[in-house]
Each structure stands twice: as structure tokens, then as C-alpha cells.
N, C-alpha and C positions, 0 to 999 in steps of 0.2 A: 191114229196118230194125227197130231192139229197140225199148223202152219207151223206152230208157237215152235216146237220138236223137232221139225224141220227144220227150220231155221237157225235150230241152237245149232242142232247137227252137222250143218251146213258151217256154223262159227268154226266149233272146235274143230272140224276137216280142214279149214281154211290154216287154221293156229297150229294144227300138228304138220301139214305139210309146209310152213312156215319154218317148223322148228325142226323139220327134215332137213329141209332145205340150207340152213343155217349149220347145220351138223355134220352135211356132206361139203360145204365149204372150208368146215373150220378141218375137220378131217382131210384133205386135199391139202392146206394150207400145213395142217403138222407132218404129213407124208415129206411136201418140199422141203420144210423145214428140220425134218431127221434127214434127209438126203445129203442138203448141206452140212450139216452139222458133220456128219461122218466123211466127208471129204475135206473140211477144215482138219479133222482130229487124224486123217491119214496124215494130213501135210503136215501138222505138230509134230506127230510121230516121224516121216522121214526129217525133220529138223531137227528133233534131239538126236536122232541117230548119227548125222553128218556134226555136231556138234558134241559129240560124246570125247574124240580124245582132247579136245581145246584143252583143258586144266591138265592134261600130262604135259603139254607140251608147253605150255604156259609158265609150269615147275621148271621144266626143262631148261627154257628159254631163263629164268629167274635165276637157275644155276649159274648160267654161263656169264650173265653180267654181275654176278655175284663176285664172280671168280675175275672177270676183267678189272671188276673195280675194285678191287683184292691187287692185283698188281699192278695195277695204276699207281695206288697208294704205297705199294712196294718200291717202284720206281723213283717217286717220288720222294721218298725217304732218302732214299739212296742218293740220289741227285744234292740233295740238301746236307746229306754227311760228309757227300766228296767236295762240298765249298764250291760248286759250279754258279755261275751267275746267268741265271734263268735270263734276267732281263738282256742282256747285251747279246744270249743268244739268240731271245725272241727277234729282236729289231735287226740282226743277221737273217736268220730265216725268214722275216716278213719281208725284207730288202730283196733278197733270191726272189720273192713268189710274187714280187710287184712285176719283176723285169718279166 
């Protein structure tokens, strides 16, 4: 065996524990990086969960002013069939809520 053999040998040990060394890093670095990644996707998961009735209640919620604004306009019909004059009550009622 020459110098020459040696020396390569010596290269490539150098290059393969280079390329160990580069492998047990980037391994370490995807470990942290699955770690996180699974504790992000816990905390996604308890968010949809606590976010899951929103859109029942949402409907829910949508009925009821549905329905206000349904007798609003009910009211308001009424008011306007019985010939009452909105204005002269407003400026009574604003007059009480000044004093």
C-alpha cells in the first residue's frame, strides 16, 4: 500500500464522516421539527374542536334576528296603517331622554 492509498483513504474517511456528521444533524433537526409540527396539529385539533358548534349557533343566532326584524317591520306597518305621526312622537320621546 503507497502514500498515494493512504492518503486517498484518509480523503474519503475525512468526506464520509463529513457526510455522517451532516446526516446526524439534519436528522436531529427533522426529529425537532416532527416534534413541533405534532404539537402545532394537537393545538389545530383542540381548535376545531372548541370551534365546532360556532355555525349552529351562528343559524341560531340568524333565526332570532330574522324574526326581530320580521316584527320590526310588522310593527312598523302597523304604526303607519294606524295614521300615528312618528315625527312629533320622536321629538316627545327625544325631549324625555334629553331631561
Amino acid at each position: 500500500m503507497g502514500a498515494a492509498t493512504i492518503v486517498t483513504l484518509l480523503g474519503v474517511a475525512i468526506i464520509v464522516a463529513a457526510i455522517a456528521l451532516y446526516l446526524i444533524i439534519i436528522s436531529t433537526t427533522l426529529n425537532h421539527v416532527s416534534y413541533t409540527l405534532g404539537t402545532v396539529i394537537i393545538g389545530v385539533k383542540a381548535i376545531v374542536a372548541q370551534t365546532d358548534p360556532v355555525p349552529k349557533y351562528v343559524g341560531i343566532i340568524l333565526n332570532d334576528v330574522t324574526a326581530i326584524d320580521q316584527a320590526a317591520k310588522q310593527l312598523l306597518a302597523w304604526g303607519e296603517r294606524s295614521g300615528a305621526d312618528f315625527a312629533t312622537a320622536y321629538r316627545t320621546t327625544s325631549g324625555v331622554a334629553a331631561t
